[in-house]
C-alpha positions in Angstrom: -5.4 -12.2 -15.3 -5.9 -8.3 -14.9 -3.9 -6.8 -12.0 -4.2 -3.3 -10.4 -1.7 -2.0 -8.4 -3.3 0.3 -5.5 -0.7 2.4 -3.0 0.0 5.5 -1.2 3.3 6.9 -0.8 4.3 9.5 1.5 8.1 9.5 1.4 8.1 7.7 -2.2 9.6 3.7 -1.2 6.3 2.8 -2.3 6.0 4.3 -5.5 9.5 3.3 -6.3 8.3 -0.1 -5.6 4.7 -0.1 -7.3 6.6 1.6 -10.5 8.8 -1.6 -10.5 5.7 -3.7 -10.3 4.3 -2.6 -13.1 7.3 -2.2 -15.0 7.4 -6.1 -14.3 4.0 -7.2 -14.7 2.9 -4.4 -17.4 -0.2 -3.5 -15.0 -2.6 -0.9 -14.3 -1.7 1.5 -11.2 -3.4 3.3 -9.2 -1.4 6.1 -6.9 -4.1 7.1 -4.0 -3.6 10.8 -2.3 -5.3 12.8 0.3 -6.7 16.0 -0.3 -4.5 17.4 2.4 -1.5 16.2 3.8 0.8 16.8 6.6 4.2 18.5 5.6 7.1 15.4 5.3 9.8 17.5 6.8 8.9 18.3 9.9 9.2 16.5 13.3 5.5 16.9 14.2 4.4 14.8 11.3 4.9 11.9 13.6 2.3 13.5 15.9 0.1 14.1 13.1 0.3 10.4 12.0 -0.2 9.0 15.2 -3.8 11.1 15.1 -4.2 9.7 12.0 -3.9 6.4 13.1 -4.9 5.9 16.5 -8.2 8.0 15.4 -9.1 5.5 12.5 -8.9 9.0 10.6 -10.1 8.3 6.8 -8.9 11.4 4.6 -11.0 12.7 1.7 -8.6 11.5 -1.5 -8.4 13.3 -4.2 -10.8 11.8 -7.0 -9.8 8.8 -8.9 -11.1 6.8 -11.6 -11.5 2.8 -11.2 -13.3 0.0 -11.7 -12.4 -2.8 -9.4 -14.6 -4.9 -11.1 -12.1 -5.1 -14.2 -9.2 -6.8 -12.0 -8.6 -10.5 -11.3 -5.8 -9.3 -8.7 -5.0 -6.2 -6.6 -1.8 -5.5 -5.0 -1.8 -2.9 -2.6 1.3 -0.8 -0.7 1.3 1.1 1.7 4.1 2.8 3.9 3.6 1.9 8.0 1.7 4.3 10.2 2.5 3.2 14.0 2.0 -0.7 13.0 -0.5 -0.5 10.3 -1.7 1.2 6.9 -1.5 4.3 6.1 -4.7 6.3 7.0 -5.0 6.6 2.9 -5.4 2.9 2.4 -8.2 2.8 5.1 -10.1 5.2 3.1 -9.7 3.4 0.3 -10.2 0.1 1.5 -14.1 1.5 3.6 -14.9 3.5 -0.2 -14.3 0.3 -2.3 -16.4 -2.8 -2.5 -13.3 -5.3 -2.9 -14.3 -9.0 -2.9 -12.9 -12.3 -4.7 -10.2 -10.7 -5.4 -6.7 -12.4 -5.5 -4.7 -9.7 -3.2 -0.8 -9.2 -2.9 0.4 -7.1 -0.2 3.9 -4.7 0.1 4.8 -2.8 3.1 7.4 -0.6 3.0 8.8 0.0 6.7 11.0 0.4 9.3 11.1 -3.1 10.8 7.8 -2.1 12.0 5.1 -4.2 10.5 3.3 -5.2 14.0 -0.5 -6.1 12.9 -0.8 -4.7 8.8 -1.1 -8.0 7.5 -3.7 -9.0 9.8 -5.4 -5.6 9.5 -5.2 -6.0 5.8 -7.0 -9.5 6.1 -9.8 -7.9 8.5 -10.7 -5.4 5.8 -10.4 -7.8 3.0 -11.5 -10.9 4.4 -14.1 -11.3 1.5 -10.7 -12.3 -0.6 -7.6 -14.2 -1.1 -4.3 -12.9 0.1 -1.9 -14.7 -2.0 1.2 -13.3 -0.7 3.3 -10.3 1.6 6.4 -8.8 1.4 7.9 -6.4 3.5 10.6 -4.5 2.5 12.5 -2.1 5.1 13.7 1.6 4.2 13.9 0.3 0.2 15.5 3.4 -1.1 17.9 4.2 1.7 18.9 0.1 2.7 19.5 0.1 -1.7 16.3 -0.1 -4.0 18.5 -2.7 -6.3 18.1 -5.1 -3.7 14.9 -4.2 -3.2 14.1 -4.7 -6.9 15.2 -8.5 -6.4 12.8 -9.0 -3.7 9.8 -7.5 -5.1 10.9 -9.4 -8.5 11.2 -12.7 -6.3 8.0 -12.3 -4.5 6.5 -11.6 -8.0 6.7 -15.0 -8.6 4.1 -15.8 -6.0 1.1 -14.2 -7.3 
């Protein structure tokens, strides 16, 4: 089985996380970015994302090369935007034809997960979510420990 790893990072827990994955499961990766984003250090990057959001805002990414057609599986990660996916992975998922796929799921979070599972199963209900994991504040609660949950939850895809 051939499995892509798909995420967006903004503050990097995700790409700690998706570099683990396919450090584990020796897979392909694929790091999605926006053209433009908001700057991470200010405060009014919460206003910005809250646009982002609640305007189902889908920013131009930069160009990637990818053909879904080569996976059996596709794990996505995304950070949480006010109790969904980052605007990124919306584009992604509205651009990309993804169906019979076998999909695995990581959030990375501040105990805030509200609907992104279901919202990922709305957008990709033409496949199989296998499995979920959310993991809150990886780097700063101790990425070690996150590495043994992401290695445990490995085990069911």
């Amino acid at each position: 089985m051939k499995t892509l790893v798909v995420y967006y990072s903004y503050e990097g827990n995700c790409e700690q996380i998706a570099k683990h994955i396919q450090s584990k499961l020796n897979c392909d990766v694929l790091r999605i970015v926006p053209e433009k984003e908001n700057i991470k250090k200010s405060m009014m990057r919460f206003v910005w994302g809250a646009k982002e959001v609640f305007m189902i805002k889908k920013p131009k990414l930069q160009p990637y090369q990818i053909n879904l057609d080569e996976y059996d599986q596709i794990i996505f990660g995304t950070p949480i935007w006010f109790g969904t996916y980052a605007p990124a992975i919306n584009t992604f998922l509205c651009d990309n034809k993804i169906e019979n796929k076998r999909i695995g799921i990581f959030i990375c979070d501040g105990n805030n997960k509200q609907n992104t599972f279901q919202d990922f199963e709305k957008a990709l209900s033409n496949n199989e979510i296998i499995s979920t994991l959310e993991l809150v504040y990886p780097i700063k609660n101790g990425i070690k420990q996150a590495y043994q949950k992401v290695d445990e939850w490995l085990t069911t895809l």
